[in-house]
Biopython code that builds the backbone (N, CA, C, O; Angstrom):
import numpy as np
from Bio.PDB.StructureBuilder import StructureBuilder

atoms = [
    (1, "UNK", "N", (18.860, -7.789, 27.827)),
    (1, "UNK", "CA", (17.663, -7.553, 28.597)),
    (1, "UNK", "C", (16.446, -7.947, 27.765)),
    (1, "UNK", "O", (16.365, -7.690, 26.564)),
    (2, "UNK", "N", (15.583, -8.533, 28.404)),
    (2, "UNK", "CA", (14.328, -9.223, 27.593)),
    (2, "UNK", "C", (13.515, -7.714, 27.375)),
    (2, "UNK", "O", (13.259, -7.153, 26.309)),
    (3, "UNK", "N", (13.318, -7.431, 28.267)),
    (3, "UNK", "CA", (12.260, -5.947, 27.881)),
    (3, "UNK", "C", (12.381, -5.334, 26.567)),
    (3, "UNK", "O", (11.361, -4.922, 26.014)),
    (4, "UNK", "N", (13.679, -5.213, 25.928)),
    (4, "UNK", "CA", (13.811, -4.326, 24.816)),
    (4, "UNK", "C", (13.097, -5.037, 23.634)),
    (4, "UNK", "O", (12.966, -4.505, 22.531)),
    (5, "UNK", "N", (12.522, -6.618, 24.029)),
    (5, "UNK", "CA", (12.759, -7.076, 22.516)),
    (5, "UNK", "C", (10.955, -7.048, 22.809)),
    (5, "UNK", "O", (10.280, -7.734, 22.041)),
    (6, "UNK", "N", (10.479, -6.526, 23.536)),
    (6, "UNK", "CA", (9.026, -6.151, 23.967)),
    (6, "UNK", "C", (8.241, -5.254, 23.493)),
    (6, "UNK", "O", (7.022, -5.384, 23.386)),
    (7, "UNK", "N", (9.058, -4.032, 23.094)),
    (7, "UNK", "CA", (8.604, -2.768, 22.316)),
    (7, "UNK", "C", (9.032, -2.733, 21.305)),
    (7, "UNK", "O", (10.120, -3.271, 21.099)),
    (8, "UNK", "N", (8.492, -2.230, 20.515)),
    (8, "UNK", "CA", (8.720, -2.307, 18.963)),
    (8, "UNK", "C", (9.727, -1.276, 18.634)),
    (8, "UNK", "O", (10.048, -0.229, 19.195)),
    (9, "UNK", "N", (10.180, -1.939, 17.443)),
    (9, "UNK", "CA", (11.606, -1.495, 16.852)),
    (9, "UNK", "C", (11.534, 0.453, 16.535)),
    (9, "UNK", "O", (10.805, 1.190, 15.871)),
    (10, "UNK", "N", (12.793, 0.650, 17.486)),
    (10, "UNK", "CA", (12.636, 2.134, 17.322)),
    (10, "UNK", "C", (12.533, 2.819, 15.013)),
    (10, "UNK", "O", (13.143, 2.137, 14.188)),
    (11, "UNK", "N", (11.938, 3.751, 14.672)),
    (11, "UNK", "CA", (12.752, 4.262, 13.415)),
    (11, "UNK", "C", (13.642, 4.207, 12.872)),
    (11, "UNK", "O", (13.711, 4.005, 11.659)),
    (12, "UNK", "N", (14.444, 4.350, 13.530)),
    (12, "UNK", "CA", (15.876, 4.281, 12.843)),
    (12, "UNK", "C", (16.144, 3.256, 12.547)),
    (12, "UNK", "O", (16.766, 3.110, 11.494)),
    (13, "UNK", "N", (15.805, 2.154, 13.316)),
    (13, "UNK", "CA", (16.425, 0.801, 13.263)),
    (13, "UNK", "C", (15.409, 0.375, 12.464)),
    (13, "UNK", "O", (15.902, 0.007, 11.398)),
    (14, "UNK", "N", (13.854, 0.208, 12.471)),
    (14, "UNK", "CA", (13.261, -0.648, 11.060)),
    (14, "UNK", "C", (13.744, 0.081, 9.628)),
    (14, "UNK", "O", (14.086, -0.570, 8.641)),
    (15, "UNK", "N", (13.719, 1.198, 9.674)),
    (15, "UNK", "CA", (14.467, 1.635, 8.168)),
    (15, "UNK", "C", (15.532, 1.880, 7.887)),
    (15, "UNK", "O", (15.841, 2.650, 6.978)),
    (16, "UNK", "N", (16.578, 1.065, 8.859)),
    (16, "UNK", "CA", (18.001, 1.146, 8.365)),
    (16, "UNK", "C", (18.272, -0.054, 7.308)),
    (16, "UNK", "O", (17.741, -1.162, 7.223)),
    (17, "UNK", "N", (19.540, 0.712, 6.343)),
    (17, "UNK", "CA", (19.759, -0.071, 5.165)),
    (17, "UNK", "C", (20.632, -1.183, 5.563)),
    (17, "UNK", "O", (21.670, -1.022, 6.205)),
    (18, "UNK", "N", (20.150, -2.391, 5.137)),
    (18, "UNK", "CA", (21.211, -3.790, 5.086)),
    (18, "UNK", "C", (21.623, -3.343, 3.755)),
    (18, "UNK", "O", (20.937, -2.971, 2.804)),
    (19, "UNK", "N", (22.953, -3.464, 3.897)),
    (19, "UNK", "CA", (23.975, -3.417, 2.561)),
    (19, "UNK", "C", (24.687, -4.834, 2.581)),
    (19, "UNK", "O", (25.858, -4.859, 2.203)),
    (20, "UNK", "N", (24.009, -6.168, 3.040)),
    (20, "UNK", "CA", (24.357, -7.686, 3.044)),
    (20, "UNK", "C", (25.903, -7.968, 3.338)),
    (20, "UNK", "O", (26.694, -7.116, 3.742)),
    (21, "UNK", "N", (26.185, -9.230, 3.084)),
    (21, "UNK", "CA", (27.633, -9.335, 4.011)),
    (21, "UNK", "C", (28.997, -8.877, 2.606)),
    (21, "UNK", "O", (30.179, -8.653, 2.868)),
    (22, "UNK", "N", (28.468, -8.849, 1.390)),
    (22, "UNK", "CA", (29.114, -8.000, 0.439)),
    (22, "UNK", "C", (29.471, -6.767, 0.394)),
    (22, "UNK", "O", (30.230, -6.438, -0.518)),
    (23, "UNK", "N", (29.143, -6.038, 1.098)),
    (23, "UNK", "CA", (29.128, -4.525, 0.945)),
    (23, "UNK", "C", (30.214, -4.183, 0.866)),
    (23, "UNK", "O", (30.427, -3.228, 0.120)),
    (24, "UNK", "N", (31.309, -4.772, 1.555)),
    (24, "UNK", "CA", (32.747, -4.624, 1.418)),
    (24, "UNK", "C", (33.181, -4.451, 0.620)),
    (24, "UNK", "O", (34.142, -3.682, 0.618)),
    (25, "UNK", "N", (32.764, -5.025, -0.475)),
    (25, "UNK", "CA", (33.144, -5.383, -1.743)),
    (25, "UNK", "C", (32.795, -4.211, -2.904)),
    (25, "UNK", "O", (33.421, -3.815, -3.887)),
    (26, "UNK", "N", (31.570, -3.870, -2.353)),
    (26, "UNK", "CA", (30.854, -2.846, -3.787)),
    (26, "UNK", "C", (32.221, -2.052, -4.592)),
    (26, "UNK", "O", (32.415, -1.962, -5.804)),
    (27, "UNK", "N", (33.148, -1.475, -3.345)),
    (27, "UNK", "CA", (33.913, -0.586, -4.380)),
    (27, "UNK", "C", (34.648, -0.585, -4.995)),
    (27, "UNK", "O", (35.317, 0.353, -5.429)),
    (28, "UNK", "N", (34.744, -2.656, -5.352)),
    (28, "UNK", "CA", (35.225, -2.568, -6.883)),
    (28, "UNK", "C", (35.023, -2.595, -7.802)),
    (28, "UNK", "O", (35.741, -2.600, -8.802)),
    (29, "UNK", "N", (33.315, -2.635, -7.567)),
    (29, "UNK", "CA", (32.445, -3.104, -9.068)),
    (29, "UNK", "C", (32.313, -1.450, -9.607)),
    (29, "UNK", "O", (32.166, -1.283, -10.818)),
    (30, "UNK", "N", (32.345, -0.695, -9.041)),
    (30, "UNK", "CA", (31.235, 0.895, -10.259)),
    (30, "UNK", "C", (32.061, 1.825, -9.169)),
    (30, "UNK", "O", (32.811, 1.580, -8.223)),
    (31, "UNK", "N", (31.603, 2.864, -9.710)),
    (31, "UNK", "CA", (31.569, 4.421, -9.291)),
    (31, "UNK", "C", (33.233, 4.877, -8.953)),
    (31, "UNK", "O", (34.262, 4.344, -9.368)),
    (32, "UNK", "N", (33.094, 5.855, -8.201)),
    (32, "UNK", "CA", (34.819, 6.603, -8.110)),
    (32, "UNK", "C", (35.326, 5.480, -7.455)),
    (32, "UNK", "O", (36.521, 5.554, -7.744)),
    (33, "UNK", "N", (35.230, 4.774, -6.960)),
    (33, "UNK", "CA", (36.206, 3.971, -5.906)),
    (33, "UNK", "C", (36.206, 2.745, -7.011)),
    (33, "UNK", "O", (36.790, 1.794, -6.491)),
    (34, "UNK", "N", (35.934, 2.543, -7.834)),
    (34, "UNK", "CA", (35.746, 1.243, -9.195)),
    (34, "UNK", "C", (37.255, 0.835, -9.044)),
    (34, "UNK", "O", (38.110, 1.686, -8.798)),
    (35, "UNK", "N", (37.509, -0.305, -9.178)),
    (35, "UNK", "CA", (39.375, -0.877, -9.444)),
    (35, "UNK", "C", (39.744, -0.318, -10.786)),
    (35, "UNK", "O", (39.071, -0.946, -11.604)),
    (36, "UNK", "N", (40.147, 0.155, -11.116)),
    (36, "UNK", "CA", (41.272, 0.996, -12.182)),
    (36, "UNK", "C", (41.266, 0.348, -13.124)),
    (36, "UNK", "O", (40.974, 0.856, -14.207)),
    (37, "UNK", "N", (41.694, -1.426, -12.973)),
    (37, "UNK", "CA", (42.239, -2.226, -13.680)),
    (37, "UNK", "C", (40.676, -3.396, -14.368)),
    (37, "UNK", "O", (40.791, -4.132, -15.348)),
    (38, "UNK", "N", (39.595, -3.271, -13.674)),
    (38, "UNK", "CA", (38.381, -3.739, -14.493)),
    (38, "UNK", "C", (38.172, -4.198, -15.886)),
    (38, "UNK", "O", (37.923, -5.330, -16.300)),
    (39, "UNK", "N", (38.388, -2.628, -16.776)),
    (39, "UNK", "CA", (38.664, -2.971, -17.860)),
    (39, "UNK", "C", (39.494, -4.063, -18.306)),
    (39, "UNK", "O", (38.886, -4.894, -18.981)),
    (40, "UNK", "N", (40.794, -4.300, -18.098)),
    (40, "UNK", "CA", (41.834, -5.079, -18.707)),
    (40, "UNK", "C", (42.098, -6.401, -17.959)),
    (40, "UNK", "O", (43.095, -7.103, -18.128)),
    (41, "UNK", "N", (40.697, -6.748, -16.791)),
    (41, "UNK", "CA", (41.394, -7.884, -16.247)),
    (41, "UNK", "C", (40.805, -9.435, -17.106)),
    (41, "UNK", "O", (41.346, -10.530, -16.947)),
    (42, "UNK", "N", (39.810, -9.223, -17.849)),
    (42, "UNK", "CA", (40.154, -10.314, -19.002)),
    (42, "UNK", "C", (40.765, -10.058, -19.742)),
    (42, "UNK", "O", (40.560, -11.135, -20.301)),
    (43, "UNK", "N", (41.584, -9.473, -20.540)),
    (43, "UNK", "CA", (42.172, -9.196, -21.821)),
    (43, "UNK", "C", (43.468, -10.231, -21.711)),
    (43, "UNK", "O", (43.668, -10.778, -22.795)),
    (44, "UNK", "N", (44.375, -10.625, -20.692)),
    (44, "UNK", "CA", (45.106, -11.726, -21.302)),
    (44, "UNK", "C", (44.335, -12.949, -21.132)),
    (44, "UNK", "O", (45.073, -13.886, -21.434)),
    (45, "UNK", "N", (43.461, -13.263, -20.869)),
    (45, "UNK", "CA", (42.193, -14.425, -20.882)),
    (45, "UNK", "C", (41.991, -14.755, -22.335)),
    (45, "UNK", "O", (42.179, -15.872, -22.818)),
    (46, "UNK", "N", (41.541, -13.550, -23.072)),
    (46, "UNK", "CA", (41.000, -13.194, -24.485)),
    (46, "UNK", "C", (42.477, -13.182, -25.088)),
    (46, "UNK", "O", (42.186, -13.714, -26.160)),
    (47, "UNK", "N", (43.503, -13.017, -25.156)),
    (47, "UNK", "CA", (44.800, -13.241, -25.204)),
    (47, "UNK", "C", (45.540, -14.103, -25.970)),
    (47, "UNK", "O", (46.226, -14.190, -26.988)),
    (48, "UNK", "N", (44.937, -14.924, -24.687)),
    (48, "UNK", "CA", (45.399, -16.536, -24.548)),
    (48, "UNK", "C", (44.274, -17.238, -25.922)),
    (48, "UNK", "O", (44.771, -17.857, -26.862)),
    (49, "UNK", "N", (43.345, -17.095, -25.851)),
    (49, "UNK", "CA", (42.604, -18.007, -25.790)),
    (49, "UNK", "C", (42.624, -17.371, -27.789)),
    (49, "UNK", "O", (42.739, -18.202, -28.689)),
    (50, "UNK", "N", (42.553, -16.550, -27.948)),
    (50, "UNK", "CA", (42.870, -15.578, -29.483)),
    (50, "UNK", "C", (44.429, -16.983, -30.039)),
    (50, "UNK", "O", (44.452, -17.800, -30.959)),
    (51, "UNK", "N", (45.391, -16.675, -29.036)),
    (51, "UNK", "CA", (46.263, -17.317, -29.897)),
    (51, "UNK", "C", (46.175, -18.977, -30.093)),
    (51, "UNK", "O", (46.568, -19.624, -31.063)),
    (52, "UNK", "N", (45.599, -19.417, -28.992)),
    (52, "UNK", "CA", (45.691, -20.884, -28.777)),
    (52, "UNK", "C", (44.534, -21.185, -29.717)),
    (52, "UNK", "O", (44.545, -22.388, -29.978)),
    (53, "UNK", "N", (43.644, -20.613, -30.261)),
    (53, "UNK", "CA", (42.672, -20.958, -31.436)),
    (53, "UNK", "C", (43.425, -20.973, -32.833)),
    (53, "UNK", "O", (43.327, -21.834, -33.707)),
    (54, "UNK", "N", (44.168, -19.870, -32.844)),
    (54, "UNK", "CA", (44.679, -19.682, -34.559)),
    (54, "UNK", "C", (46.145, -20.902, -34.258)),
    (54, "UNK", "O", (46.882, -21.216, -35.193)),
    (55, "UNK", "N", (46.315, -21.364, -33.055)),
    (55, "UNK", "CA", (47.291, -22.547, -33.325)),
    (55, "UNK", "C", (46.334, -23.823, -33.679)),
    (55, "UNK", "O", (46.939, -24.888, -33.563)),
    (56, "UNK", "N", (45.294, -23.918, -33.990)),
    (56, "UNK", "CA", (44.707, -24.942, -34.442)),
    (56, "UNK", "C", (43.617, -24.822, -36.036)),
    (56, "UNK", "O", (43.216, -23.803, -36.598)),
    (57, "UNK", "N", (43.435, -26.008, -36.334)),
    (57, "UNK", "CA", (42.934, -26.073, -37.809)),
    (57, "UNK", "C", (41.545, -26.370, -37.246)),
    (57, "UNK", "O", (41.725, -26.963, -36.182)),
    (58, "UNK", "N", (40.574, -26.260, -37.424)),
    (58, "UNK", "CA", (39.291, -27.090, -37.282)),
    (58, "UNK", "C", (38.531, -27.555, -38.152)),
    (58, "UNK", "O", (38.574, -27.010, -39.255)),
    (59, "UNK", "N", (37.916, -28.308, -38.020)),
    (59, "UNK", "CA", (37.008, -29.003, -39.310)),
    (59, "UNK", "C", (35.867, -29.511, -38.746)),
    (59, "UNK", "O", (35.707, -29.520, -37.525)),
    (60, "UNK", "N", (34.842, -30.048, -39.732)),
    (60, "UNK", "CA", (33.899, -30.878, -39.218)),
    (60, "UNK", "C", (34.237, -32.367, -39.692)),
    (60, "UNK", "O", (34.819, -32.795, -40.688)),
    (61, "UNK", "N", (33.486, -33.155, -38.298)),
    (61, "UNK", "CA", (34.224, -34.378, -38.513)),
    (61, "UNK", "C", (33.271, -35.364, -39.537)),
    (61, "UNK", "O", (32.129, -34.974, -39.782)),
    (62, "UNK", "N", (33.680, -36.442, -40.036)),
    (62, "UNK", "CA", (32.733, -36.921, -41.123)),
    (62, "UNK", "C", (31.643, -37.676, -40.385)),
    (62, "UNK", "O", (30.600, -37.699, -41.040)),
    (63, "UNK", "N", (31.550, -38.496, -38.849)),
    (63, "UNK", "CA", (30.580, -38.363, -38.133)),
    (63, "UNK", "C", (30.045, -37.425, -37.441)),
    (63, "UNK", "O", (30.563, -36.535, -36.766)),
    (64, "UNK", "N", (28.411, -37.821, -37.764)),
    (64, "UNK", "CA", (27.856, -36.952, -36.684)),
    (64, "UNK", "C", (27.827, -37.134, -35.234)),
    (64, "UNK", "O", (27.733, -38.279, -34.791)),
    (65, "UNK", "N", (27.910, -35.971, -34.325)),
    (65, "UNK", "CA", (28.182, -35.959, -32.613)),
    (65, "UNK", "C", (26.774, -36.276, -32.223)),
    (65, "UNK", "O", (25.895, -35.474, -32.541)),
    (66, "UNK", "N", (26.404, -37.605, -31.421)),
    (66, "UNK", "CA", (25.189, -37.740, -30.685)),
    (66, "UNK", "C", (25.053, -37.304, -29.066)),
    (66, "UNK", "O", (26.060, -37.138, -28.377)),
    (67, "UNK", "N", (24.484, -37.234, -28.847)),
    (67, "UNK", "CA", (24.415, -37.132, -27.439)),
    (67, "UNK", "C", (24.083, -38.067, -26.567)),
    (67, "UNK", "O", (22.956, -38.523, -26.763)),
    (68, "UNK", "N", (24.779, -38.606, -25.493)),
    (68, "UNK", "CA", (24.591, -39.740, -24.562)),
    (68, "UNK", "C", (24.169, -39.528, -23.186)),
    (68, "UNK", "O", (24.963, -39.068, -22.366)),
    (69, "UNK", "N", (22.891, -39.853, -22.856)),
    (69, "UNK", "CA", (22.174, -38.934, -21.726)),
    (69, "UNK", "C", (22.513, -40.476, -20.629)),
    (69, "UNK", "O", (22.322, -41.686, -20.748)),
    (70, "UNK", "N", (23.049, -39.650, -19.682)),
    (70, "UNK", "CA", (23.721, -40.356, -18.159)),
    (70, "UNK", "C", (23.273, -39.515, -16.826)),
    (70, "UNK", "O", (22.185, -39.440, -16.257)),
    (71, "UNK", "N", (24.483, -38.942, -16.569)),
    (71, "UNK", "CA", (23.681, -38.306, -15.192)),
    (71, "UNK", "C", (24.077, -36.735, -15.756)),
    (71, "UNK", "O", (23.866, -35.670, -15.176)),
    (72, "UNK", "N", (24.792, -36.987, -17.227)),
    (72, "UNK", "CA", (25.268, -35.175, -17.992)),
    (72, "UNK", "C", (24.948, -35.713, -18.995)),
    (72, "UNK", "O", (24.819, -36.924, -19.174)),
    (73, "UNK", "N", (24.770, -34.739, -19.845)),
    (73, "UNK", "CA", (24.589, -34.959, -21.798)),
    (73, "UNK", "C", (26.045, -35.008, -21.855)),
    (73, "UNK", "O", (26.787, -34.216, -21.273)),
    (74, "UNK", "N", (26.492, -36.200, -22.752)),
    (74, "UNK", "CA", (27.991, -36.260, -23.310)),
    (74, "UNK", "C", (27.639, -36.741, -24.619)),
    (74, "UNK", "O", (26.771, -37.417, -25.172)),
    (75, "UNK", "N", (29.472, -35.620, -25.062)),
    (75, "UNK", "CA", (29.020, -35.923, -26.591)),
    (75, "UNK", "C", (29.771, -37.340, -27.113)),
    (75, "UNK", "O", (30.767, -37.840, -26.591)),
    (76, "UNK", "N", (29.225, -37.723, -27.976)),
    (76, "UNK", "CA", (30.122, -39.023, -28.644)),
    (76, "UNK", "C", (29.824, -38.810, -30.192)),
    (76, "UNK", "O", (28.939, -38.154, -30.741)),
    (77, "UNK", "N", (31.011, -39.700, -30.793)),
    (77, "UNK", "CA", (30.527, -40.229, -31.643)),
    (77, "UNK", "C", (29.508, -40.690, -32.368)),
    (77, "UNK", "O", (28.780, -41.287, -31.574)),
    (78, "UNK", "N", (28.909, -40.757, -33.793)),
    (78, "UNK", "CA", (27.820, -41.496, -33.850)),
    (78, "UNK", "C", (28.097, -43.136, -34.334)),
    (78, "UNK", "O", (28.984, -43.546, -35.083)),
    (79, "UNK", "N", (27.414, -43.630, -33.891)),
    (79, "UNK", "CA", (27.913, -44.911, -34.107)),
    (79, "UNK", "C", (28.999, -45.415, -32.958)),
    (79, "UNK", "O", (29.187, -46.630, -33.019)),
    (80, "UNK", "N", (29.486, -44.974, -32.289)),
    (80, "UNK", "CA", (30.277, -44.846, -31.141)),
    (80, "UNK", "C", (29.943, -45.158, -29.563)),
    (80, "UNK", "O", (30.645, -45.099, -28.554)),
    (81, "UNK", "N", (28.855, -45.442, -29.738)),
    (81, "UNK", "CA", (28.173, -45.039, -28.017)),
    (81, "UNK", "C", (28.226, -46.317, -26.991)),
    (81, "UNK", "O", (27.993, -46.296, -25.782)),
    (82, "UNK", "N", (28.506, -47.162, -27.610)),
    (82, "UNK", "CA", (29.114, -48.386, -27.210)),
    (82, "UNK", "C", (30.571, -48.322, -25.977)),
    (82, "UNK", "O", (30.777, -48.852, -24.885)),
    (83, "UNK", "N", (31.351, -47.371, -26.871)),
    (83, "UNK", "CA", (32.679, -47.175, -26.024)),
    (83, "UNK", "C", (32.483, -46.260, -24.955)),
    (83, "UNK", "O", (33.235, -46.145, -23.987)),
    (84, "UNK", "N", (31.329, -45.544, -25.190)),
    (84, "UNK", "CA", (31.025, -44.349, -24.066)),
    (84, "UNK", "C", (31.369, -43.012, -24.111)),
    (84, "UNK", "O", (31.398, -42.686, -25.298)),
    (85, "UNK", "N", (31.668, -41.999, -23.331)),
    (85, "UNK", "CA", (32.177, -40.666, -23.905)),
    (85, "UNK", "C", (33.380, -40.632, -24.277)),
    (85, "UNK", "O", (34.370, -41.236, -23.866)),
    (86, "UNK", "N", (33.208, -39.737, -25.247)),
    (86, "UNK", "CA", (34.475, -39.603, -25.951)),
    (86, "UNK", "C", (34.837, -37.952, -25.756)),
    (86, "UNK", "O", (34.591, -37.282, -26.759)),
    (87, "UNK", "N", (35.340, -37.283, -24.699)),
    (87, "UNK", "CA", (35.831, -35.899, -24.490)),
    (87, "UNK", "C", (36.833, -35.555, -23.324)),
    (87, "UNK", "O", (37.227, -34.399, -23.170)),
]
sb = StructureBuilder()
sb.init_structure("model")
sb.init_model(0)
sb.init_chain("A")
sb.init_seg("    ")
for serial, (resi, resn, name, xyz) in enumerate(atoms, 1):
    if name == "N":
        sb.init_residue(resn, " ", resi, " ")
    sb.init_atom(name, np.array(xyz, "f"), 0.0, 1.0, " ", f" {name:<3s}", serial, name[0])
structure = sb.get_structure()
């Protein structure tokens, strides 16, 4: 009905809360309803990534890394930029 959209918005309705199309969601981020498992859901991330580092040696390389500006910063070689990115 056109009439209703004629009078202005009752109380209730201008100060009712939008809780956006997320709201569904809130009760896994905080409070009593929080997911249980929050804490520990990076820890095999940090895991992984703990062991797959100490399987490698690192060093610095005897060139220096320049940067090659395109439509991203890529790194290369110095002296290298000829061949293009190198990663």
């Amino acid at each position: 009905k056109p009439k209703r959209w004629l009078s202005p918005l009752p109380d209730n309705v201008r100060e009712a809360h939008d809780p956006g199309i997320y709201a569904s969601l809130m009760n896994f981020f905080g409070g009593a309803r929080a997911c249980i498992s929050q804490v520990y859901h990076g820890q095999p991330t940090k895991i992984f990534l703990a062991t797959l580092i100490r399987a490698f040696t690192f060093s610095r390389s005897a060139r220096d890394i320049e940067g090659l500006m395109g439509n991203t910063l890529t790194p290369s070689m110095e002296g290298s930029s000829t061949f293009g990115a190198q990663c």
